[in-house]
N, C-alpha and C positions, 0 to 999 in steps of 0.2 A: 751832414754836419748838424741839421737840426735835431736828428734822433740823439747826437751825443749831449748836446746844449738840453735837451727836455732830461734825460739820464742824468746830468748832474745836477738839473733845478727838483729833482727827488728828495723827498727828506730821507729815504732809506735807500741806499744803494744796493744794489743785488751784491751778496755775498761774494759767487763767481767773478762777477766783474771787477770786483775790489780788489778781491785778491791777486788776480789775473795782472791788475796794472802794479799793484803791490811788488812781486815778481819781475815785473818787467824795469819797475822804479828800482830795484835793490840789484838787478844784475846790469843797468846803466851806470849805475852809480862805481860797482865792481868796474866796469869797462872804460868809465871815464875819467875816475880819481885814483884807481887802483887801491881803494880801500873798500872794506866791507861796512853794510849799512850798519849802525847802532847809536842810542840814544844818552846811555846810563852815563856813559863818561864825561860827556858834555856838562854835567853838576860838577863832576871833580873838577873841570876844566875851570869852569868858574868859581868854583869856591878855592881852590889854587889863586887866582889872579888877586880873589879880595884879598886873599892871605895873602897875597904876597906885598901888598898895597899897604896894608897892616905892619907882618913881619915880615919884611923879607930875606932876614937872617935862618928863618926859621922855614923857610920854603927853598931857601937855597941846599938847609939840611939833610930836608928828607928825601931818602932816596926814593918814596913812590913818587913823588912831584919830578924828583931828579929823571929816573928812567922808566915810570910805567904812563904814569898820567902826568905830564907836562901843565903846567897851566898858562892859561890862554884862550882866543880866540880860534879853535880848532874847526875841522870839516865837521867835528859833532857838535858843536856849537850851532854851527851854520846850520845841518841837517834838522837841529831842534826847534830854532827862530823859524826855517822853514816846513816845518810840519804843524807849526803854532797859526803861521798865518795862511797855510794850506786849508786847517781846519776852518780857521774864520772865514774865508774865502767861500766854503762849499755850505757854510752854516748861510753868509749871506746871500748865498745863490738859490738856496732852499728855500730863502726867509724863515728861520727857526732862531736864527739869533736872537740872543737876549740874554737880560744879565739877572742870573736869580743865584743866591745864595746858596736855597736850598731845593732845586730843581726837580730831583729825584720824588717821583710821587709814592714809590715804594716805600726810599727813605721814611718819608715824612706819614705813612702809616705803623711803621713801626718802631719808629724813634722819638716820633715827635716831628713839630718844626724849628727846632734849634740849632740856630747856624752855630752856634760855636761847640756842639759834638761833632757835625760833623768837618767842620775846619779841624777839630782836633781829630778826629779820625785817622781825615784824608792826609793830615802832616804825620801822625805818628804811621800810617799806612805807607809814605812815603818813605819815610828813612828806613821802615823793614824792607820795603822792594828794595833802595839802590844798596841796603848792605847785603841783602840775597843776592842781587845784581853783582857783587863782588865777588863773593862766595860763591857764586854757579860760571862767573868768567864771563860775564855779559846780560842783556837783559833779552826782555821779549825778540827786539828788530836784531839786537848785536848776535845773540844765542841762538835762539829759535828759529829766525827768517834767516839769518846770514849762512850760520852753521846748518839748517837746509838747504839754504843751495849749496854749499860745499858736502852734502851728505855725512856732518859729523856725529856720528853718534853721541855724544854729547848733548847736541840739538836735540835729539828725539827722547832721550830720559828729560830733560829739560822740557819738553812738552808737553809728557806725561806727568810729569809732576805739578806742573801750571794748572790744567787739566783736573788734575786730582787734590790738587790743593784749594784748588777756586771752588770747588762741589762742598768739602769739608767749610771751609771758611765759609759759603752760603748759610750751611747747613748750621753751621753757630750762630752768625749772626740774627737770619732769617725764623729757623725754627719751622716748621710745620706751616707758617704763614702762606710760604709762598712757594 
């Protein structure tokens, strides 16, 4: 028990291990909820609720709110709040927690230290992943991890593409730098 308690008081976790429980989190989850793990929906799910608190004429409307992404309090909701304070957990367990703006040291050699690029980055970075999130049928955990353990092809051009998208996108922003 003490080698696992030293293992998570790491700032860096071994890969293997990660993933290993990754895997084992995502096919509990299959066995216990009867849903597959993912994250991207859990915005719809809430931005459905404001709207509907807003208009609710107009969420009664639409048919993605009607039959694809309901809004509410979903298991991807729940799934999100808990991987939010999963994080915090293993950040204070670390002791690495702390609250900085603009954290990234790489950032802040090749950008500057200006929190408000990268607040506008990381938002407009945002709404390009959950509308690729739509357009690919789920995101990293829903796509990638899920539809791996289900072996769907799908997953695997979806990886590749992450993969190959993430090297090009370094590769602009970054440049030669790094």
């Amino acid at each position: 028990m003490n080698a696992i308690i030293r293992a998570l008081r790491k700032e860096e976790w071994s890969p293997i291990w990660s993933g290993a429980g990754l895997g084992i989190v995502a096919v509990l989850i299959v066995a216990l909820s009867h849903q597959a793990i993912g994250a991207s929906g859990s915005f719809e799910n809430i931005g459905g609720l404001i709207l509907k608190a807003i208009a609710p004429d107009l969420v009664e409307k639409n048919l993605y709110f009607k039959f694809v992404m309901p809004p509410g309090i979903t298991w991807q909701v729940i799934l999100l709040v808990g991987a939010f304070f999963g994080a915090f957990a293993a950040s204070k367990l670390s002791g690495t927690f702390k609250l900085d703006p603009v954290p990234d040291p790489q950032w802040k050699r090749v950008f500057g230290p200006s929190r408000w690029k990268r607040w506008v980055a990381a938002f407009v970075g945002g709404i390009i992943l959950e509308y690729g999130a739509g357009i690919a049928g789920g995101c990293t955990s829903g796509l990638a991890i899920a539809g791996g353990i289900a072996l769907a092809p799908a997953a695997f051009i979806f990886i590749a593409g992450m993969f190959v998208s993430g090297i090009v996108t370094a590769m602009i922003l970054y440049g030669s730098k790094f």
